[in-house]
PALUM-694527 format. One line per 2 residues: number of its first residue (from 1); their letters; for each residue x, y, z of C-alpha. Coordinates in steps of 0.5 Angstrom, whole numbers. Layout:
PALUM-694527
NUM	a	X Y Z ~ ...
This chain:
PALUM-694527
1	xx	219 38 -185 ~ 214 36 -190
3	xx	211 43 -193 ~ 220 44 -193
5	xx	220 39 -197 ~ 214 40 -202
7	xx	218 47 -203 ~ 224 44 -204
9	xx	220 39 -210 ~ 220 33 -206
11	xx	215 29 -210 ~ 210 23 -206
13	xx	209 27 -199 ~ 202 27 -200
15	xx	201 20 -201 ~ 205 18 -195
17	xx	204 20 -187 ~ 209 18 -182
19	xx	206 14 -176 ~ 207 9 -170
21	xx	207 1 -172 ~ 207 -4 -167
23	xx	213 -7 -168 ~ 217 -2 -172
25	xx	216 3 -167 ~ 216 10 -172
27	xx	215 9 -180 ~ 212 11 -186
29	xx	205 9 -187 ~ 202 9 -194
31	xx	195 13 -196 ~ 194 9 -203
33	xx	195 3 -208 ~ 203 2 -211
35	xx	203 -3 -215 ~ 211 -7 -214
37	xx	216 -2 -218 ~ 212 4 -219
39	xx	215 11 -216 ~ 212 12 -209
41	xx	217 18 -206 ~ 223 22 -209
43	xx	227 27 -205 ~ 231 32 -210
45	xx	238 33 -210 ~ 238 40 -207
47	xx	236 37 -200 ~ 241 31 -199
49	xx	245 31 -193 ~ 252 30 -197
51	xx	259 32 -197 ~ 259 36 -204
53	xx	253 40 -200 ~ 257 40 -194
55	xx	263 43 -198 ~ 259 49 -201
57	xx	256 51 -195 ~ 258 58 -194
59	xx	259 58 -187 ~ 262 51 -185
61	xx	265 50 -193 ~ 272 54 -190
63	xx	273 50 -184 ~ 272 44 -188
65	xx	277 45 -193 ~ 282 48 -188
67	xx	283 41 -185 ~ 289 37 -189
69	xx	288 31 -190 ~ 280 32 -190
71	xx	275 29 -185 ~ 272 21 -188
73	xx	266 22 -191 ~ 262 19 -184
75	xx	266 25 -180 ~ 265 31 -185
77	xx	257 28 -185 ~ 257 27 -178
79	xx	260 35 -178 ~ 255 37 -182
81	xx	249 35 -179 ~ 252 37 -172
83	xx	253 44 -174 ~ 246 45 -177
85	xx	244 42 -170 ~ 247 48 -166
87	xx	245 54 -171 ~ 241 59 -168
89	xx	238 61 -174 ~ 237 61 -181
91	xx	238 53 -185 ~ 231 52 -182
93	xx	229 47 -187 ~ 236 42 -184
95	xx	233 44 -178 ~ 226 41 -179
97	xx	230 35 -181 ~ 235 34 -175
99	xx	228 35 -170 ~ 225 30 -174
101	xx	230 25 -173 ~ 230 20 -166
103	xx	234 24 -161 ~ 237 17 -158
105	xx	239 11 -162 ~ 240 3 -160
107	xx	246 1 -163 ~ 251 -3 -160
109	xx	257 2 -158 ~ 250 6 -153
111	xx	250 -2 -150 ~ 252 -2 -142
113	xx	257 -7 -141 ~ 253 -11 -137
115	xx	248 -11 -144 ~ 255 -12 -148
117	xx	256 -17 -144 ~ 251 -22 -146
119	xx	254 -22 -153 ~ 262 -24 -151
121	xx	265 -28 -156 ~ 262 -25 -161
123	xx	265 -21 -168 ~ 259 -16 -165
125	xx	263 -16 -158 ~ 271 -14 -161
127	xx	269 -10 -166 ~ 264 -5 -160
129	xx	270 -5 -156 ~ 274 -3 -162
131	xx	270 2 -164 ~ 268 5 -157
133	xx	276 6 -157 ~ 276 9 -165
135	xx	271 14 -163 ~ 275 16 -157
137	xx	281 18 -161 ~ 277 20 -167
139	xx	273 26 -163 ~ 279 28 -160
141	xx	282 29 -167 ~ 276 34 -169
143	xx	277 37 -163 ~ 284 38 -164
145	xx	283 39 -171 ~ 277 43 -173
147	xx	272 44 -167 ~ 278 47 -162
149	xx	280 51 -168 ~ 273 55 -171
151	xx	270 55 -163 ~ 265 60 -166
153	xx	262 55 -171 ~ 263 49 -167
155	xx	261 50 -160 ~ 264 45 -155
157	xx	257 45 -150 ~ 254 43 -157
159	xx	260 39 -160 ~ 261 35 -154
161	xx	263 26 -155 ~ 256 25 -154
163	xx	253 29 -158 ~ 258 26 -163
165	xx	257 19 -163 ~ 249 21 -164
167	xx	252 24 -170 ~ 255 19 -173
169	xx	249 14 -171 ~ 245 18 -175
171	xx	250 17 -181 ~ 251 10 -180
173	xx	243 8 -179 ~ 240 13 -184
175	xx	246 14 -189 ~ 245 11 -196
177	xx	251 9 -201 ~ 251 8 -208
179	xx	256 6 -212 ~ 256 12 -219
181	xx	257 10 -226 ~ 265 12 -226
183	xx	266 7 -220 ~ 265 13 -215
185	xx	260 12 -209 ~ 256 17 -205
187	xx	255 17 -198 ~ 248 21 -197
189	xx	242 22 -192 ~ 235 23 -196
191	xx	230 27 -191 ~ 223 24 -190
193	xx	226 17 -195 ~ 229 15 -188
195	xx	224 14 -185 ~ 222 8 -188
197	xx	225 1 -184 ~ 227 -5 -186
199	xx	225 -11 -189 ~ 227 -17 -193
201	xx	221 -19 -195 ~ 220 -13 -200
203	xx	226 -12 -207 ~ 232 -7 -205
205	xx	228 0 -208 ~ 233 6 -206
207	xx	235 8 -212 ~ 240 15 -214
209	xx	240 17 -221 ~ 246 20 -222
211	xx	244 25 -228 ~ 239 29 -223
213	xx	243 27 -217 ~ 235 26 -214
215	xx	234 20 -209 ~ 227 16 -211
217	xx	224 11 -207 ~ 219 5 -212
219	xx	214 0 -210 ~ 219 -6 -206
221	xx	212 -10 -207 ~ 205 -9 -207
223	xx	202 -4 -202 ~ 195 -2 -200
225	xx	193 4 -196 ~ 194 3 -188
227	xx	200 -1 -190 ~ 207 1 -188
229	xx	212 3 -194 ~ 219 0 -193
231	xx	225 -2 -196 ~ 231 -6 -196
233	xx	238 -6 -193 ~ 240 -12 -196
235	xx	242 -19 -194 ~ 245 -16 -187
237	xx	247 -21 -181 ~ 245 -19 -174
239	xx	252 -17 -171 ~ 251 -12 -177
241	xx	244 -10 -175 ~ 245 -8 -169
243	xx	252 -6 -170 ~ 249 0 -175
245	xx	242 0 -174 ~ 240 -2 -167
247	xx	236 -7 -168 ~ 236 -16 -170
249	xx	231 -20 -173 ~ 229 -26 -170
251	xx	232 -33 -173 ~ 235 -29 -178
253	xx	237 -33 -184 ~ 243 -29 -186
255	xx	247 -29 -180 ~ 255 -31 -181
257	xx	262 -31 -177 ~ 268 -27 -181
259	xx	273 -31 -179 ~ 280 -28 -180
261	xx	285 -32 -184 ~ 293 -29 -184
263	xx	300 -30 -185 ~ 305 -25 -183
265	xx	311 -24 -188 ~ 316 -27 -184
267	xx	314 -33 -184 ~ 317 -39 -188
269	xx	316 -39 -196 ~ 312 -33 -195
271	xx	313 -30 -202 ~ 312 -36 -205
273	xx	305 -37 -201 ~ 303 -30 -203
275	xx	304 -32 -210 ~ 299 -37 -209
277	xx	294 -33 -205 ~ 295 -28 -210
279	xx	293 -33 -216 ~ 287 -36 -212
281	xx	284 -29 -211 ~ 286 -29 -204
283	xx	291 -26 -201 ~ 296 -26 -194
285	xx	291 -24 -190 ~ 283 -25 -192
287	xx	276 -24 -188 ~ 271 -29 -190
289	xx	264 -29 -187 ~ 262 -36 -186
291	xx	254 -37 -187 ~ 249 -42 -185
293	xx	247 -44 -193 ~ 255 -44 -193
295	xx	258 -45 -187 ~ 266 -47 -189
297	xx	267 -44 -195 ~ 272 -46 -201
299	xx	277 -40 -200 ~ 278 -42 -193
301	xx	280 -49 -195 ~ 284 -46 -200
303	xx	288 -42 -196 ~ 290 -46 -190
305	xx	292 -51 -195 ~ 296 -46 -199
307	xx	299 -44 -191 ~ 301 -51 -189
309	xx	305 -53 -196 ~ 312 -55 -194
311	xx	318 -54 -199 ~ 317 -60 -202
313	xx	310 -58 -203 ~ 312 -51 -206
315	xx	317 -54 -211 ~ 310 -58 -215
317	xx	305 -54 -213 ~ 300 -51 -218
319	xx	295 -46 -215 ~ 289 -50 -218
321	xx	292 -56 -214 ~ 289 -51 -209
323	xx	281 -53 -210 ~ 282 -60 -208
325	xx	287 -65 -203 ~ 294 -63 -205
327	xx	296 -69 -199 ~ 292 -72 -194
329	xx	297 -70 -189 ~ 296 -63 -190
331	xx	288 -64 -191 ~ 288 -67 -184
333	xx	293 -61 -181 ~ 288 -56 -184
335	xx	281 -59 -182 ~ 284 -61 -175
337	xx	286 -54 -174 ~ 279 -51 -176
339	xx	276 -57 -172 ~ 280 -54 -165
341	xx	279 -46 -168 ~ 271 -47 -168
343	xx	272 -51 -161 ~ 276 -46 -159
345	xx	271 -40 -161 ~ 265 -43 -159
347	xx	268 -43 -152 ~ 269 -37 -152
349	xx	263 -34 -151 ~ 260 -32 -145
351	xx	253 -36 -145 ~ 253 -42 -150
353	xx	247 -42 -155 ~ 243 -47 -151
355	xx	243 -43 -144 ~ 241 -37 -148
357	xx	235 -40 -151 ~ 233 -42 -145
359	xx	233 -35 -142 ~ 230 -32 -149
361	xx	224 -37 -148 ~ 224 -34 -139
363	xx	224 -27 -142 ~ 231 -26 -138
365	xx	232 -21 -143 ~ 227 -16 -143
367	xx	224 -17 -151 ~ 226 -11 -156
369	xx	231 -10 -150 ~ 239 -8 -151
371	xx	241 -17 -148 ~ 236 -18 -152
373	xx	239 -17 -158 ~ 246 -19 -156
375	xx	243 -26 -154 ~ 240 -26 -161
377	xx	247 -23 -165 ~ 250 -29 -160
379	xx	245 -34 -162 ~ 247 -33 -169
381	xx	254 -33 -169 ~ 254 -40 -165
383	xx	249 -43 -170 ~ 254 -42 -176
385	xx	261 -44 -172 ~ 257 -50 -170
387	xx	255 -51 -177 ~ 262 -50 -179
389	xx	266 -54 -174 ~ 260 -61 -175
391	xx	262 -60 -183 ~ 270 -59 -181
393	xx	269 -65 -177 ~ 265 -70 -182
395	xx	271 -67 -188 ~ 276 -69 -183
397	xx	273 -76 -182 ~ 272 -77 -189
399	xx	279 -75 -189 ~ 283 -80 -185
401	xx	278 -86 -187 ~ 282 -85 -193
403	xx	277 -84 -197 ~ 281 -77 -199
405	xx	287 -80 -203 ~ 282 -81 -207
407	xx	281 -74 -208 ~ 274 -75 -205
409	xx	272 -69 -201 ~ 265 -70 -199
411	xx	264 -71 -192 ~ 262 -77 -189
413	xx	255 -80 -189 ~ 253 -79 -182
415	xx	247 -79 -177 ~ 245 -72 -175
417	xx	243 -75 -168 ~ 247 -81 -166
419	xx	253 -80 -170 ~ 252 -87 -175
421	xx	256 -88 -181 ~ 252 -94 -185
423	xx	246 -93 -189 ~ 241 -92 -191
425	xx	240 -85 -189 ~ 234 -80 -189
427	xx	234 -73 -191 ~ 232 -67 -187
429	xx	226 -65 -192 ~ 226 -58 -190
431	xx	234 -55 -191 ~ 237 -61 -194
433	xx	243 -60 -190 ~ 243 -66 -185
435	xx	241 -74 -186 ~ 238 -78 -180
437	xx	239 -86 -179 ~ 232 -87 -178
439	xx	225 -83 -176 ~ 227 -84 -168
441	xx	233 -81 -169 ~ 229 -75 -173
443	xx	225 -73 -168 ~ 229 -74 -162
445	xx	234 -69 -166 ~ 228 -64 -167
447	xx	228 -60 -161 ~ 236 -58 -162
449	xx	234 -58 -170 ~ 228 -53 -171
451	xx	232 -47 -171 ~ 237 -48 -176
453	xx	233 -52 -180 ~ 228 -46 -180
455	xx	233 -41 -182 ~ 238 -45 -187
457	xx	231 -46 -190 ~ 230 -39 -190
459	xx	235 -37 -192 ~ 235 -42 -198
461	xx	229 -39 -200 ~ 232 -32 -200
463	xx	237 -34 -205 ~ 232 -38 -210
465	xx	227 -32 -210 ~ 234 -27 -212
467	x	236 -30 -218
């Protein structure tokens, strides 16, 4: 693959090797110094996997074309990589790339449901499901479609639904999108760039120039020879990860829950509430990802109010009122229904938060296994619920003291061990998020701490070092 790519004016193959590394399994590993910034690898545009590549080509461009409405970019690249696959002769420089890459892969939709199992309750676990059924029904209308139509092009033996999931998890764990200067995006695959793995200790440093149509790889943070070359995915949770990438990070700080808010259309005021949803920034139904740094963000407060507002409510309503209590009866009715939404999802999973860190500690779940990274999207996922369901819980309180028709929003002051309500009050030093009522309550709550703390804090730090 690399004397291809020379050939085709790749620039940096020779200051750069593929290797194995302990960890990460596969990755690319550095033959000198790079100083943060400076251009480690550019693959030119000529030998990018994408979708204009795909349409010129003389073979399977015809095919492409024919089928109406076109295939998704993940289906037409997907189509793309496949048919290079099963050629026989010519396209030897793609070729080199396919052979190349890993002939299986660990993503979430590969998990048998024994493994899948141990992530139930969790977004990961309804959207695999969901997905393994889309694929299904996806595959079958490439067949009906384009496969079944060019059988000359698109061998069945060759085409099958496995090979096709494989497909569509090399695009989704190898692609790169970028958005272009006319607000277009491009979806491609870099060979040789995808090599590298993830970190999110180096800066994002996958760049496209959209001019020459070259994609170049920098210096995420300095290097030395012997070091492995990575870059940055972004700021992903672990249900995303293992979901498009096959792999989690341990205590990983950008964990989150999306939780899903909507109103269906024949409900009571609903064009007068749209309005409102609408001039908040929302709308009548809304995703919004809860996160350990934030883990009951304003527009989920937002929303349900704008969703309880009786008639009367409607009549005054402005959408500012919105960003605050409008009536401590519609305050309380919002927080008691996330404090029995939190309970109610955290109920459901299938193994709860502590069980789970009991059977990571016994290694129950073999490490870098498939359970083994579902306990981790699990861990997760609860840590954040729970997070939000306790700040639910001190808003509501703060709320039925009274205090909220005075306007005041800030939860309670509460022990995070023992549940007391008067000062004087201690502040958790690493992650500021909890308060104790004494250094006995501080250090009997640190088993059950630790993790969060470590993670929030993490997390936190990321954030500072961003801006």
């Amino acid at each position: 693959m690399e004397s291809w790519l020379k050939e085709s004016g790749a620039v940096g193959l020779d200051d750069l090797e593929l290797a194995n590394f302990q960890v990460t399994g596969r990755g690319v590993r550095s033959l000198q110094y790079y100083k943060e910034g400076e251009r480690v690898l550019t693959i030119p545009c000529g030998i990018l996997w994408t979708v204009e590549h795909a349409y010129a080509d003389p073979l399977l461009g015809p095919a492409l074309r024919s089928v109406q409405p076109p295939l998704t970019v993940e289906d037409t690249l997907a189509t793309y990589i496949l048919f290079v696959r099963s050629r026989k002769s010519g396209y030897n420089g793609l070729r080199s790339h396919v052979t190349a890459l890993p002939t299986s892969y660990s993503s979430s939709i590969f998990f048998t449901e024994n493994e899948l199992e141990v992530c139930a309750g969790t977004s990961l676990y309804t959207i695999t499901k969901q997905l393994k059924r889309q694929i299904e029904e996806d595959y079958a209308g490439l067949v009906a479609r384009i496969f079944g139509q060019y059988q000359d092009l698109f061998p069945l033996d060759k085409f099958t639904i496995e090979d096709y999931k494989w497909a569509l998890s090399t695009v989704w764990s190898r692609g790169m999108d970028f958005v272009l200067p006319d607000e277009n995006s491009i979806r491609l695959l870099a060979p040789f760039a995808d090599m590298l793995n993830h970190s999110s200790e180096v800066k994002q440093c996958h760049v496209y120039d959209a001019s020459s149509g070259n994609l170049s790889v920098l210096a995420g943070k300095d290097y030395k020879a012997g070091d492995q070359v990575f870059i940055n995915y972004g700021p992903l949770p672990n249900n995303r990860l293992l979901r498009l990438y096959g792999f989690v990070l341990s205590s990983n700080p950008n964990d989150s829950y999306d939780i899903v808010l909507s109103t269906h259309p024949t409900a009571p005021f609903w064009e007068q509430k749209q309005k409102l949803w609408i001039s908040a920034g929302l709308d009548s139904t809304c995703t919004i990802s809860l996160t350990l740094t934030d883990p009951l963000p304003k527009n989920v407060l937002r929303y349900l109010r704008i969703q309880r507002l009786d008639e009367s409510d409607l009549s005054v309503m402005q959408v500012d009122a919105t960003d605050g209590i409008i009536n401590e009866s519609n305050e309380v009715e919002v927080l008691q229904f996330l404090v029995d939404s939190f309970c109610g999802l955290l109920e459901n999973f299938g193994t709860q938060l502590e069980m789970l860190e009991e059977q990571l500690a016994a290694s129950v779940h073999p490490p870098g296994g498939n359970a083994w990274a579902a306990a981790h999207v699990s861990l997760g996922e609860q840590r954040v619920l729970r997070l939000a369901r306790k700040r639910a819980e001190d808003l509501l309180a703060a709320a039925e003291s009274g205090r909220g028709r005075r306007g005041d929003l800030s939860p309670l002051a509460r022990c995070a061990n023992c549940d007391k309500v008067s000062g004087p009050f201690m502040l958790c030093g690493r992650c500021k998020a909890v308060i104790y009522c004494t250094r006995t309550c501080q250090v009997v709550h640190y088993k059950e701490h630790k993790v969060v703390c470590r993670v929030i804090s993490t997390a936190l730090k990321n954030g500072s070092e961003m801006k």
